[in-house]
PDB file of N, CA, C and O in Angstrom:
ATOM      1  N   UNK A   1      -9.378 -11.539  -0.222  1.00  0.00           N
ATOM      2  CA  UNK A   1      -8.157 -11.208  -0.935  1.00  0.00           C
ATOM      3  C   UNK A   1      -8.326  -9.860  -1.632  1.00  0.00           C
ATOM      4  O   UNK A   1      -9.193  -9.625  -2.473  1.00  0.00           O
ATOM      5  N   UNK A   2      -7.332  -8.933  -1.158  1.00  0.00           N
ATOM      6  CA  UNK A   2      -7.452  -8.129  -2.557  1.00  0.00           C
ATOM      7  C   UNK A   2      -6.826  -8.027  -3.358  1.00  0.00           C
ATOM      8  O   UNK A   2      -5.629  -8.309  -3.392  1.00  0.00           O
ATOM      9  N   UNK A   3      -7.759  -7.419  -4.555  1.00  0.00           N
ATOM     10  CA  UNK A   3      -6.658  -7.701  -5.985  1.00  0.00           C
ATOM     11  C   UNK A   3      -6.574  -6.166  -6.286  1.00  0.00           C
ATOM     12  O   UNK A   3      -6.283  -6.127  -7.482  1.00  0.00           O
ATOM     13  N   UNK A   4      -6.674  -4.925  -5.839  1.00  0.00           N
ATOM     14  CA  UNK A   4      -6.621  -3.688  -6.557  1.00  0.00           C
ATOM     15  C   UNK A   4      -6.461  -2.793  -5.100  1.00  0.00           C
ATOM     16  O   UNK A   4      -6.734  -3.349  -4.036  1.00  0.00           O
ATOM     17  N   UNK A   5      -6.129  -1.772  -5.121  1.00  0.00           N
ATOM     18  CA  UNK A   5      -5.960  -0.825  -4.392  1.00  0.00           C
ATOM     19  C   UNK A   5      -5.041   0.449  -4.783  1.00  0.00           C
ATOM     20  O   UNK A   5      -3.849   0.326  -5.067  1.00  0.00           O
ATOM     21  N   UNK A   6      -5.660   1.570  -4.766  1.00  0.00           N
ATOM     22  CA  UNK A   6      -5.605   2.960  -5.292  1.00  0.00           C
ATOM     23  C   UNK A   6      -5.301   3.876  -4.275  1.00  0.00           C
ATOM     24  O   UNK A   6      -6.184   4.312  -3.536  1.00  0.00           O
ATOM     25  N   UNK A   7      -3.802   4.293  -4.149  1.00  0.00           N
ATOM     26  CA  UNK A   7      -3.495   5.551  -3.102  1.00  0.00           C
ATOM     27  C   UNK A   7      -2.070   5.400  -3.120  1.00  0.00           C
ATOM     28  O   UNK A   7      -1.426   4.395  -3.422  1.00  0.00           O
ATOM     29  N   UNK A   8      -1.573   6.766  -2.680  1.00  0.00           N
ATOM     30  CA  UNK A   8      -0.294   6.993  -2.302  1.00  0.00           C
ATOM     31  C   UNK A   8       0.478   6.127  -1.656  1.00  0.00           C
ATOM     32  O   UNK A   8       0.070   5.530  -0.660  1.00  0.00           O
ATOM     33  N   UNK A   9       1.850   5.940  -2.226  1.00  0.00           N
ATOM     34  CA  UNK A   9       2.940   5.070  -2.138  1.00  0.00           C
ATOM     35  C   UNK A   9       3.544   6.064  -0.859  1.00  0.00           C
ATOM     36  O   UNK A   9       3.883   7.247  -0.885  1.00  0.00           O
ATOM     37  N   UNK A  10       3.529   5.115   0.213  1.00  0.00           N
ATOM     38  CA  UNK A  10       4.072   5.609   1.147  1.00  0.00           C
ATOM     39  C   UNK A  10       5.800   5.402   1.645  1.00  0.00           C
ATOM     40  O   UNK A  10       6.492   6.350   2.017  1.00  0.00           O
ATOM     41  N   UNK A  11       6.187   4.268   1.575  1.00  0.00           N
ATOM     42  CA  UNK A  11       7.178   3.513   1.580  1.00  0.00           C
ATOM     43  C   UNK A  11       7.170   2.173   0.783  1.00  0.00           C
ATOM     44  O   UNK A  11       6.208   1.496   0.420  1.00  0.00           O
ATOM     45  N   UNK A  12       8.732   1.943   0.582  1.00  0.00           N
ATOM     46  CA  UNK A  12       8.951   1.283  -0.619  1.00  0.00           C
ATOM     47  C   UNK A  12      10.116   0.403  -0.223  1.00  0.00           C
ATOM     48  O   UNK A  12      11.113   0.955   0.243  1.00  0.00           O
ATOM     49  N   UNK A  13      10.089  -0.869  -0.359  1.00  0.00           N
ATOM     50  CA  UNK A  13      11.350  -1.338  -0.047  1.00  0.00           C
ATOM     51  C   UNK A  13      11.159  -3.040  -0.241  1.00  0.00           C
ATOM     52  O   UNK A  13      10.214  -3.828  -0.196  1.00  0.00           O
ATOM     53  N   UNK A  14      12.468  -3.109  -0.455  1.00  0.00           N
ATOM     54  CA  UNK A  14      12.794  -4.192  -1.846  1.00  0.00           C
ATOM     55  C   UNK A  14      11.584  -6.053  -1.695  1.00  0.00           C
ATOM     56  O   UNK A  14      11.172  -6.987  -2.383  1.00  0.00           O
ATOM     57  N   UNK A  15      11.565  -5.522  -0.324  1.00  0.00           N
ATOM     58  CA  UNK A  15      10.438  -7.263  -0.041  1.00  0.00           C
ATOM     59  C   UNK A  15       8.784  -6.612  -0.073  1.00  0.00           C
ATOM     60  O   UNK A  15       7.864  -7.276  -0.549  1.00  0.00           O
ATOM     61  N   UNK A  16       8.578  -5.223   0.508  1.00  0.00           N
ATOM     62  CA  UNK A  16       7.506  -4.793   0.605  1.00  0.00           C
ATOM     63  C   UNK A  16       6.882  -3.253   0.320  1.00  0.00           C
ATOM     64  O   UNK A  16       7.601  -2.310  -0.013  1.00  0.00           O
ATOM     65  N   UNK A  17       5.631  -3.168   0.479  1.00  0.00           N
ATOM     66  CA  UNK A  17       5.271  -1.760  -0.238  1.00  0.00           C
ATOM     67  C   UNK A  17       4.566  -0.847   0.629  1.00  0.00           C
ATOM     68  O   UNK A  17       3.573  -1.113  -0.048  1.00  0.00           O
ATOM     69  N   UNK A  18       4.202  -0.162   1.339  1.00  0.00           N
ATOM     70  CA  UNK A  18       3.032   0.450   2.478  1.00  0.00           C
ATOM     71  C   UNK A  18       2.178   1.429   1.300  1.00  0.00           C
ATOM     72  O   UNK A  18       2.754   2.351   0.723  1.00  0.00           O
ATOM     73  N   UNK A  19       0.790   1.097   1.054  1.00  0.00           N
ATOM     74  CA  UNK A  19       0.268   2.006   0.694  1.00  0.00           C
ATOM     75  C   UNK A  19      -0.594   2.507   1.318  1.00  0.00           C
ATOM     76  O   UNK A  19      -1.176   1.738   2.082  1.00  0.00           O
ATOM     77  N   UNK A  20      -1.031   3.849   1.299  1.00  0.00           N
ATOM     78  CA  UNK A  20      -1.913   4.657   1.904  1.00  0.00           C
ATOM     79  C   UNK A  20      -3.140   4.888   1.077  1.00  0.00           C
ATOM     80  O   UNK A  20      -2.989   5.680   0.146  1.00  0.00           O
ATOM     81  N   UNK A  21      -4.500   4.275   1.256  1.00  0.00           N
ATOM     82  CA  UNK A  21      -5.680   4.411   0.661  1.00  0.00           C
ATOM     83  C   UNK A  21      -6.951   4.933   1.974  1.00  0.00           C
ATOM     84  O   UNK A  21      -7.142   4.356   3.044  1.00  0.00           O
ATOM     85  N   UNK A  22      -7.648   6.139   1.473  1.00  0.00           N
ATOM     86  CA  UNK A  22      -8.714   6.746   2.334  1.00  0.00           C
ATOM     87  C   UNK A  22      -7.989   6.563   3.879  1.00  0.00           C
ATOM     88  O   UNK A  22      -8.708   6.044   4.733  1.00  0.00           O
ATOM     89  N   UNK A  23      -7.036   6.838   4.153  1.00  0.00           N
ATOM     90  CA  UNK A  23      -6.327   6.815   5.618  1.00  0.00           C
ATOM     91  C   UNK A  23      -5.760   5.646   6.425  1.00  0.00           C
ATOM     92  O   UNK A  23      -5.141   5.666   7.489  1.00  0.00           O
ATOM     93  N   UNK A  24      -6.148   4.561   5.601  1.00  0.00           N
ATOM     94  CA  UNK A  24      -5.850   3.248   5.792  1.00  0.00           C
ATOM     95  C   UNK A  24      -4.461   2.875   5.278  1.00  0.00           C
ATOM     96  O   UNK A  24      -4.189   3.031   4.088  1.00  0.00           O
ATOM     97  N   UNK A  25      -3.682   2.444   6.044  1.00  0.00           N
ATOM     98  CA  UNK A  25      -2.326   1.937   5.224  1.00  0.00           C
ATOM     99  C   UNK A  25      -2.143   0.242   5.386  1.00  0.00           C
ATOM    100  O   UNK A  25      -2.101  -0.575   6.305  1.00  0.00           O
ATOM    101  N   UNK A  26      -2.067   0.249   3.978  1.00  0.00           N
ATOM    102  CA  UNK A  26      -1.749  -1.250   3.575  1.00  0.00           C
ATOM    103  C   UNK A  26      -0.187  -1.739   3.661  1.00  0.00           C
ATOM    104  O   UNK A  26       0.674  -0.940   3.293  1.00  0.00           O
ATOM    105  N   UNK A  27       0.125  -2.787   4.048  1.00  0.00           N
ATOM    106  CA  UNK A  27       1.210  -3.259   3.820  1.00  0.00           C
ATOM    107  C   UNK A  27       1.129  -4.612   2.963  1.00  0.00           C
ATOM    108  O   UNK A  27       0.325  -5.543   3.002  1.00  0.00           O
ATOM    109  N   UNK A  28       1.991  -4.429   2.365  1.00  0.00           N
ATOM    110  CA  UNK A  28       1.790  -5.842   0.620  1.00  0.00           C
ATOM    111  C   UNK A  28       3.678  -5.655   0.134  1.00  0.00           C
ATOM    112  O   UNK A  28       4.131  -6.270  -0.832  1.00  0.00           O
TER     113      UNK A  28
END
């Protein structure tokens, strides 16, 4: 599980978030 993650907000939208950390993009 993660509980923290640090990087640019890539997209944003109202159910979900894409962030971009060290080139990796998260979706949460």
């Amino acid at each position: 599980m993660i509980t923290h993650i640090r990087g640019k907000l890539v997209e944003k939208n109202p159910t979900y978030v894409v962030i971009e950390a060290n080139g990796i993009g998260y979706w949460l």
